[in-house]
C-alpha positions in Angstrom: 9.6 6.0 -25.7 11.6 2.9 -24.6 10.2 -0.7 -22.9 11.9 -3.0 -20.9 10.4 -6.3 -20.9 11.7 -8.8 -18.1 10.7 -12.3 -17.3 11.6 -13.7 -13.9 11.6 -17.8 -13.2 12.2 -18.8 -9.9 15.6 -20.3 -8.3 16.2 -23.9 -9.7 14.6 -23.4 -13.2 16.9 -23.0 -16.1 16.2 -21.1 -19.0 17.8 -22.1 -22.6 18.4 -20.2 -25.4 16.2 -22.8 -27.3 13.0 -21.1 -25.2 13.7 -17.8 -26.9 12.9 -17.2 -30.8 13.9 -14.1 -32.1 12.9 -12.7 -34.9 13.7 -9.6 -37.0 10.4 -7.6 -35.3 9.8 -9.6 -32.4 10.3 -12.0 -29.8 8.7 -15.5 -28.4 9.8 -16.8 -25.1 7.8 -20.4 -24.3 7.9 -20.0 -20.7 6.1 -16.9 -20.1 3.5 -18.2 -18.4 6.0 -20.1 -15.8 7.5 -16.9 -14.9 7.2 -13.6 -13.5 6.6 -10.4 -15.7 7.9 -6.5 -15.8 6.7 -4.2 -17.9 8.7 -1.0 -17.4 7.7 2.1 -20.3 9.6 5.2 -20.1 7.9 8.3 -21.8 9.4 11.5 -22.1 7.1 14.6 -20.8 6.1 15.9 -24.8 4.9 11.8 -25.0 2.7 12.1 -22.7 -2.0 12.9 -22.6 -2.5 16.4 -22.0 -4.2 15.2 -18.7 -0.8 13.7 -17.7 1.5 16.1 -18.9 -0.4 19.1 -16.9 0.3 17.3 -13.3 3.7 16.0 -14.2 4.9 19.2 -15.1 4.8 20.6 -11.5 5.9 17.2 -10.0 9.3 17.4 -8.0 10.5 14.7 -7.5 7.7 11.4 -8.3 4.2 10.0 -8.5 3.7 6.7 -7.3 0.8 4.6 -7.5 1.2 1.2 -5.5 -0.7 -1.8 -5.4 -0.1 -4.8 -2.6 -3.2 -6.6 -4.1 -5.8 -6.7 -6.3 -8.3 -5.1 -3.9 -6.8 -1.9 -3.5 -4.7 0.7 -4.2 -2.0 2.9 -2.1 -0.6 6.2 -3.1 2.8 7.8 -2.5 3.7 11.0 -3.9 6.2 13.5 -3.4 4.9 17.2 -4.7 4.9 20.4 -3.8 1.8 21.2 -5.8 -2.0 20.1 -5.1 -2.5 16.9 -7.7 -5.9 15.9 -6.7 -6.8 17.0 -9.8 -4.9 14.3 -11.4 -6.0 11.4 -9.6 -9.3 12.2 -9.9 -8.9 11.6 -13.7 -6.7 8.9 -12.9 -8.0 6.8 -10.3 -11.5 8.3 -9.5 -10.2 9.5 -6.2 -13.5 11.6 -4.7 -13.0 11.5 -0.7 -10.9 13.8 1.2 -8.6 15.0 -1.8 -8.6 19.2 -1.4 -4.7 19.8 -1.7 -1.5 18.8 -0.2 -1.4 20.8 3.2 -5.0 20.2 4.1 -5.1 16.4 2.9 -1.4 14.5 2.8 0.6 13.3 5.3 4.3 13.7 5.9 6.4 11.1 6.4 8.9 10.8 9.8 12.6 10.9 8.9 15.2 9.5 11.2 17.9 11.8 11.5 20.1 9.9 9.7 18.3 10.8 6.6 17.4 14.4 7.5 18.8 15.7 4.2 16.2 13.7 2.0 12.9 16.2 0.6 10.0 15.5 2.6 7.7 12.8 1.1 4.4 13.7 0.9 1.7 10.4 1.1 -1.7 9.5 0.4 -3.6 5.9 0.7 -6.8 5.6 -0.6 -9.0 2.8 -1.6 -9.0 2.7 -5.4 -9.0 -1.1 -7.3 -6.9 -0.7 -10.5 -9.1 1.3 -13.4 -9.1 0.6 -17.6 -8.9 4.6 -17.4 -5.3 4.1 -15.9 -4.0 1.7 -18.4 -5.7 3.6 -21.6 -3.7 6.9 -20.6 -0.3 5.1 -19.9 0.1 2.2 -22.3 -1.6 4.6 -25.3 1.8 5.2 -26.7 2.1 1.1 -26.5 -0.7 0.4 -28.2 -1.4 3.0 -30.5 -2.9 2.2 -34.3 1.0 1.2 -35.9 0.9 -1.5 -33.5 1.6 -4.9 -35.1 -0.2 -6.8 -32.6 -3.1 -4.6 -31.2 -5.1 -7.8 -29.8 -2.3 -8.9 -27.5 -1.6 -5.2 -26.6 -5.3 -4.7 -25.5 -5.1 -7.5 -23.5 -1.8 -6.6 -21.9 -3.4 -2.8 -20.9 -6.8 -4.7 -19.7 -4.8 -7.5 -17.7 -3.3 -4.1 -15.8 -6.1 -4.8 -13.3 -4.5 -8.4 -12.8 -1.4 -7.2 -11.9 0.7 -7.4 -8.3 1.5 -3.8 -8.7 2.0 -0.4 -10.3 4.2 2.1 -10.3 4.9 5.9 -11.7 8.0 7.4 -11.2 8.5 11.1 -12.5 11.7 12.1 -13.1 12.1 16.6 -12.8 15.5 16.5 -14.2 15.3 14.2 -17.4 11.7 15.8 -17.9 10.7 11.5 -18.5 7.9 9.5 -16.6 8.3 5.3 -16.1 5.6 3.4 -15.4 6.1 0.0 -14.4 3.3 -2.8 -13.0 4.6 -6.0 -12.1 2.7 -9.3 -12.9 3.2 -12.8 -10.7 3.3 -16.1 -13.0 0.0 -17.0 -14.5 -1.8 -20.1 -13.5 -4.6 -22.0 -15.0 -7.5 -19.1 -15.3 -10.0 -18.2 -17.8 -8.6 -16.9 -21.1 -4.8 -18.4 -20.6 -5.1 -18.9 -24.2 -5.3 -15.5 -25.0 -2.6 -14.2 -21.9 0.1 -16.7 -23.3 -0.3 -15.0 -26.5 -0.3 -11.6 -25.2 3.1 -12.6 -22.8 4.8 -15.3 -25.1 4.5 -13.0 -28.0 6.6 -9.6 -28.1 6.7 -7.4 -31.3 8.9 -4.2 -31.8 6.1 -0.9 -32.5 6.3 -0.2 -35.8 7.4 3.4 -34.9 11.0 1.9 -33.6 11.0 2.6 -30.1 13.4 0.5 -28.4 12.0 -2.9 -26.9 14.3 -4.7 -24.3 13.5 -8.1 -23.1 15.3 -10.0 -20.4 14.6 -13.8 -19.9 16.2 -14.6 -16.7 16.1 -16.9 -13.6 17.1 -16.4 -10.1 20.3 -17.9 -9.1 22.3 -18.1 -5.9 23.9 -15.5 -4.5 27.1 -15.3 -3.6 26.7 -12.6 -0.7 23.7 -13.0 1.6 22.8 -9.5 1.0 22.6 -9.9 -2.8 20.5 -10.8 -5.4 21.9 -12.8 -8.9 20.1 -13.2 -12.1 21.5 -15.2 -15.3 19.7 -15.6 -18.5 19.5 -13.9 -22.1 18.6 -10.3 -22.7 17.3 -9.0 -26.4 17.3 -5.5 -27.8 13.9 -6.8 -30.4 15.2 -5.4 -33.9 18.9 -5.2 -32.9 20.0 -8.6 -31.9 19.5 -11.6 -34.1 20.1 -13.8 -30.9 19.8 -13.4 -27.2 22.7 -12.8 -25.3 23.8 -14.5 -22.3 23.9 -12.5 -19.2 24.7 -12.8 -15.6 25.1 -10.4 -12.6 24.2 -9.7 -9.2 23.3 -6.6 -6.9 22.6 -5.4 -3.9 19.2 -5.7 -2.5 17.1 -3.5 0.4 14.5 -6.1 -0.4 14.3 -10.2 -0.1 12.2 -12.5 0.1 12.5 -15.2 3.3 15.0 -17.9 2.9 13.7 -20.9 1.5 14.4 -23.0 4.8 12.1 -20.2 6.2 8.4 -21.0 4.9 6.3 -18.6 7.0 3.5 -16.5 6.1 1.0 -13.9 8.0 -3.1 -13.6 8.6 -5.2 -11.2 9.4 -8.4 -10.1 10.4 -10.7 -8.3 13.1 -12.0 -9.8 16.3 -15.5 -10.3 16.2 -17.9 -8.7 17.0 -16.1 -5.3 16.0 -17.4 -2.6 18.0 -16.0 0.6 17.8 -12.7 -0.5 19.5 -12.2 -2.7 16.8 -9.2 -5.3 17.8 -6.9 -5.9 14.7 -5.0 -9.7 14.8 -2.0 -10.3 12.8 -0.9 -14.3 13.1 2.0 -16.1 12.7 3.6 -19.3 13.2 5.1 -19.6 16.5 7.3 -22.4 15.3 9.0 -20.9 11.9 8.7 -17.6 13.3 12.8 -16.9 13.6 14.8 -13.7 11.5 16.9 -14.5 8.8 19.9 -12.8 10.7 20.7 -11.9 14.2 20.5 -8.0 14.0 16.6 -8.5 13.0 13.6 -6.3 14.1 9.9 -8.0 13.7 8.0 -5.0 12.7 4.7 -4.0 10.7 3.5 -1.1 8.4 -0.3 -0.2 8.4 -1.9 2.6 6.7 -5.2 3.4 7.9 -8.5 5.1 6.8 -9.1 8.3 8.2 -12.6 6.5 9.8 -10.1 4.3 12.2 -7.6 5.4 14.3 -4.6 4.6 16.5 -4.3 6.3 20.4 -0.2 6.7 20.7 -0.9 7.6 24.2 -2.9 4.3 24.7 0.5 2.6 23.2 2.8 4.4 25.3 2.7 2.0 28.4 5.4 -0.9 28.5 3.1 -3.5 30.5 0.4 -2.8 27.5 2.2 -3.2 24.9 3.7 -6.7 26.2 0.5 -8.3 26.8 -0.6 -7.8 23.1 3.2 -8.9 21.8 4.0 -5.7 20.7 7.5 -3.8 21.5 7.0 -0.3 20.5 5.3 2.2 18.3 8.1 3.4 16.4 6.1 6.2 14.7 2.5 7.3 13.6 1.9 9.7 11.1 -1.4 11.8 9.9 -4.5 12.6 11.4 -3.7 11.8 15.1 -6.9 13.7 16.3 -8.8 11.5 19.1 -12.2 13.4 19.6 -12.8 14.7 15.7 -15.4 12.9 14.1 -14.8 11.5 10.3 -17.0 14.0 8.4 -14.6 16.9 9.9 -11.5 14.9 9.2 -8.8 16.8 6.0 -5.9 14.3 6.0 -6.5 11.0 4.2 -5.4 9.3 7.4 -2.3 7.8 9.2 0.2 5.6 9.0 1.8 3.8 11.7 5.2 1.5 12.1 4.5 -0.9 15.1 7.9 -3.1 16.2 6.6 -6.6 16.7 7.2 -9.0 19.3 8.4 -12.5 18.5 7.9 -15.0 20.7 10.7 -16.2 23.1 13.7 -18.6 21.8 12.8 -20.9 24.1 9.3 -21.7 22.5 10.7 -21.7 19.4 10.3 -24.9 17.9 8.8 -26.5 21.0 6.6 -29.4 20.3 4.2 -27.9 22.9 4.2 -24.1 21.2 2.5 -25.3 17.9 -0.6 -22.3 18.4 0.0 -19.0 16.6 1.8 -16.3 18.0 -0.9 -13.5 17.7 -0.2 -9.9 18.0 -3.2 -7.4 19.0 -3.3 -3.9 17.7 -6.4 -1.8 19.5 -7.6 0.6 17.2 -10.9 3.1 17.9 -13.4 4.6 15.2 -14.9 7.5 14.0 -18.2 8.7 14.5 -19.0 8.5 10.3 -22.0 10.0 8.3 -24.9 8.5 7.3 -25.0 5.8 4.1 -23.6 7.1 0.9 -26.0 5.4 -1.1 -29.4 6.6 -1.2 -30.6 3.0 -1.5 -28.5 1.3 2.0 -31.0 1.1 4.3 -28.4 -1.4 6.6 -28.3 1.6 9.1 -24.1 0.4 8.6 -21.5 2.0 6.8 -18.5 0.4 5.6 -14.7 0.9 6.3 -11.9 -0.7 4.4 -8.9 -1.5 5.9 -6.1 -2.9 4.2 -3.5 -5.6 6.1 -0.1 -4.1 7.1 3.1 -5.1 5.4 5.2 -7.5 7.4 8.5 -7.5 7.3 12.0 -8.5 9.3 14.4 -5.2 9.2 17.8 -5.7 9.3 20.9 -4.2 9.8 23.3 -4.5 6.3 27.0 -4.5 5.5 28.4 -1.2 5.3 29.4 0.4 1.6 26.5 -1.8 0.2 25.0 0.7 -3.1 21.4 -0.2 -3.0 20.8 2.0 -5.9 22.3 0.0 -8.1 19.4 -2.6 -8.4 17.8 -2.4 -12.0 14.7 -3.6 -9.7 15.3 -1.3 -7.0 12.3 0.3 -4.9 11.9 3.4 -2.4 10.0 6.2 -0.9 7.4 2.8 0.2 6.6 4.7 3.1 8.1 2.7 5.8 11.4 2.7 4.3 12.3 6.3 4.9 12.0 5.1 9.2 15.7 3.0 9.1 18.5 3.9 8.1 20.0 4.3 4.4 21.7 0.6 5.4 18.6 -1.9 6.2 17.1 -4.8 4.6 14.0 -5.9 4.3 12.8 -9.3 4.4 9.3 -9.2 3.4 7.0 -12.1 5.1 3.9 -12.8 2.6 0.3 -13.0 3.1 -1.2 -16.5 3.3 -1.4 -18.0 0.4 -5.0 -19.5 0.0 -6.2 -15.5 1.1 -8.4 -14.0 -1.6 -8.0 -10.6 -0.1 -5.5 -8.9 2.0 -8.3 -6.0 2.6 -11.0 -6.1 6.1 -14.5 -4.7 5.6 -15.7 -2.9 9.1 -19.3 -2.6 9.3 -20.1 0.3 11.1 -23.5 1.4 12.2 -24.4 5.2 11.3 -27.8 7.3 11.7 -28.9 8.3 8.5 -29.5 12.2 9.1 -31.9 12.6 6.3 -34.3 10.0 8.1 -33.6 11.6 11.6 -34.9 15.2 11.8 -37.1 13.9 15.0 -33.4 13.8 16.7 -32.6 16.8 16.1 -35.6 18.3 16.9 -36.2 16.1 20.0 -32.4 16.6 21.4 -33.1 20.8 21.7 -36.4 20.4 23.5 -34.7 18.3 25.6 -32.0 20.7 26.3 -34.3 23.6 26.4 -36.5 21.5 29.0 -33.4 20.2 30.9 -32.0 24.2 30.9 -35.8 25.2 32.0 -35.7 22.8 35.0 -32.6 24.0 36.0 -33.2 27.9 35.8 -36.9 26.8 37.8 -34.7 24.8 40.6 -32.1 28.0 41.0 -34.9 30.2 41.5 -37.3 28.2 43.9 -33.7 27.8 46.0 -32.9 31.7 45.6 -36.8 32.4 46.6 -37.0 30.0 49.6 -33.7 31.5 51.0 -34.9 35.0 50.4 -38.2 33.9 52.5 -36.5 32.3 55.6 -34.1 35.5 55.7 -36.9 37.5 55.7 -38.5 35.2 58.2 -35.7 35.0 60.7 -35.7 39.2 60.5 -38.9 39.5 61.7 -38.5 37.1 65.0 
């Protein structure tokens, strides 16, 4: 087992040698709590729970477990093997989970790419688990620890963080799990996270511990990224080492002159045509460069659905500032109801309109540009819970991801980012040479998840339906039969009428 530890602050902070103590078995870095926080393990097979070790073995390519907030989870996975098994133990994962043909999705490749494996995916709603972070980080914080109070609260504070990942590797026969943490601010039990960040020790068992203490600096090439800072092999160096390099990036963040941010939410009341409203400044709303595409990702529960057909019509799509649906993935079916439903869902990659140049930055444009999705839902089963007695059931829907694609300089090696990230689902629809300029969430949102209420029958409580609904279709079918026959019997009389004048 090996860790790689890297700090992050943010473009105009300088770190100093000073903030770094090294020791012989550890490391201190002061600013911890300023920055953001990797933790990247790498496990080889034999290292890993029996639990773990079973699924892995089959896995082809990787597992990926993704998190775009702390409400819920998404899951990508490549396989060629049924793994529900697996994230049942993992995550909890109950609902429509049989195997891989009946209930993943296939991801759309452009032809560009038509030589890539097929990437299985799966989304389902599953907040971050303690289970998760005991079978991963056991090997972390196992009973030769030197610090097992700081290392509990690093596996609990899993549920705090921005997002996780697993990546199996076939070949090298070796699993990395990384989660991602932004930079702390002033919450409950900072005295006890500082500790657990500021603080790194070296396992007693030797495995080797890499910390990086960097900030962000500016790039050179637009298309780049550049870090500077120390780096520490805990236990090798006696001092940190000054670094500095840049890479290639697929992904950025907006330019700094470029402030903007996205909302979103259902009109009310719902229905079941619920409306989905993503907003954004009219004003700031302009791409980084000029070869830019406005578009949105959005995974959705199998309970909701999108109608391609419904999205197919140019004078449509305009009128809710949309340009096209690019593609749409998973269950597509438009009549089924939810309870009938295999396939976890869909996913779908809308291109966005943004509003015309010449509002842009007009003093009389200062309303948000709104773009209007239609979506339909499923009939769905009764309550879950024994105990609802709403009559409603509830559907989560997570936000889209927003983001500007854009054309890159040719030759550019995205792999070789040490912070590099793919098979996100939408990245596999453009071609091997786009960026991505990621727009965020609002800030002052507590959620980037929407709760449908949806009103069901509960069938336990309704057996009167049932039976009410065939007498009324045996009555309806005896009315009819009685109506053919009176016809059938005064025709027969008039003939026979008309034969004897």
């Amino acid at each position: 087992m090996k860790q790689r530890i890297t700090y992050v602050l943010p473009e105009g902070s300088r770190v100093e040698s000073s903030d770094v103590k090294v020791d012989k078995d550890s490391l201190k870095f002061d600013r911890a709590d300023e920055a953001a926080k990797e933790w990247r393990l790498t496990l080889a097979l034999n290292d890993l729970p029996d639990e773990v070790r079973e699924g892995c073995s089959w896995a082809v390519e990787h597992l990926a477990n993704r998190s775009r907030c702390k409400q819920y989870s998404a899951i990508v996975m490549s396989f060629t093997v049924p793994l529900c098994d697996l994230l049942r133990k993992l995550l909890g994962v109950t609902a429509k989970c049989h195997s891989i043909q009946e209930s993943f999705s296939s991801t759309p490749k452009i032809p560009e790419r038509l030589a890539i494996t097929t990437t299985w995916q799966y989304f389902q709603y599953a907040p971050l688990s303690s289970r998760l972070g005991e079978i991963f980080l056991s090997k972390a914080c196992n009973t030769g620890h030197p610090d097992l109070d700081a290392c509990a609260f690093a596996v609990r504070d899993l549920q705090r963080a921005s997002y996780v990942e697993f990546d199996f590797e076939a070949i090298g026969r070796k699993l990395e799990f990384t989660a991602v943490w932004a930079p702390q601010g002033p919450k409950q039990n900072r005295a006890m996270a500082r500790r657990a960040t500021r603080m790194i020790r070296r396992p007693k068992t030797g495995e080797r511990t890499e910390v990086g203490t960097l900030q962000v600096e500016k790039a050179t090439e637009a298309e780049e990224l550049s870090l500077g800072g120390f780096l520490t092999v805990i236990g090798e160096d006696d001092h940190p080492s000054k670094t500095l390099f840049s890479f290639p990036s697929r992904h950025h963040t907006l330019p700094g002159s470029s402030p903007v941010t996205f909302a979103a939410s259902f009109q009310q009341p719902t229905g079941l045509h619920p409306k989905f409203q993503i907003k954004l400044p009219r004003q700031q709303l302009t791409p980084p460069k000029d070869t830019c595409g406005l578009h949105a990702y959005w995974t959705l529960p199998s309970a909701l659905f999108i109608d391609r057909y419904q999205l197919s019509d140019p004078l449509f799509l305009a009128s809710q500032n949309l340009v096209a649906l690019h593609s749409l993935s998973g269950e597509q079916d438009l009549e089924a109801p939810n309870w009938v439903i295999e396939q976890w869902g869909s996913a779908a990659l809308f291109e966005l309109g943004a509003p015309p140049s010449s509002q842009i930055g007009s003093s009389t444009q200062k309303s948000d540009w709104i773009i209007t999705i239609p979506t339909h839902l499923r009939y769905l089963a009764g309550p879950q819970k024994p105990t609802d007695t709403s009559g409603h059931a509830s559907v989560d829907v997570p936000w889209p991801i927003v983001f500007w694609a854009c054309e890159a300089e040719e030759g550019l090696e995205m792999s070789n980012n040490p912070f590099d990230r793919v098979d996100l689902g939408y990245d596999r629809l453009f071609g091997p040479q786009t960026t991505f300029y990621h727009i965020p969430p609002a800030p002052k949102v507590n959620t980037t998840v929407e709760e449908i209420k949806v009103p069901v029958l509960d069938s336990e409580k309704a057996e009167w339906v049932r039976a009410g609904t065939l007498i009324a279709v045996v009555a309806g079918f005896a009315w009819i039969c009685w109506q053919l026959l009176r016809a059938t019997s005064g025709q027969n009389f008039k003939a026979q009428k008309q034969k004897r004048k």
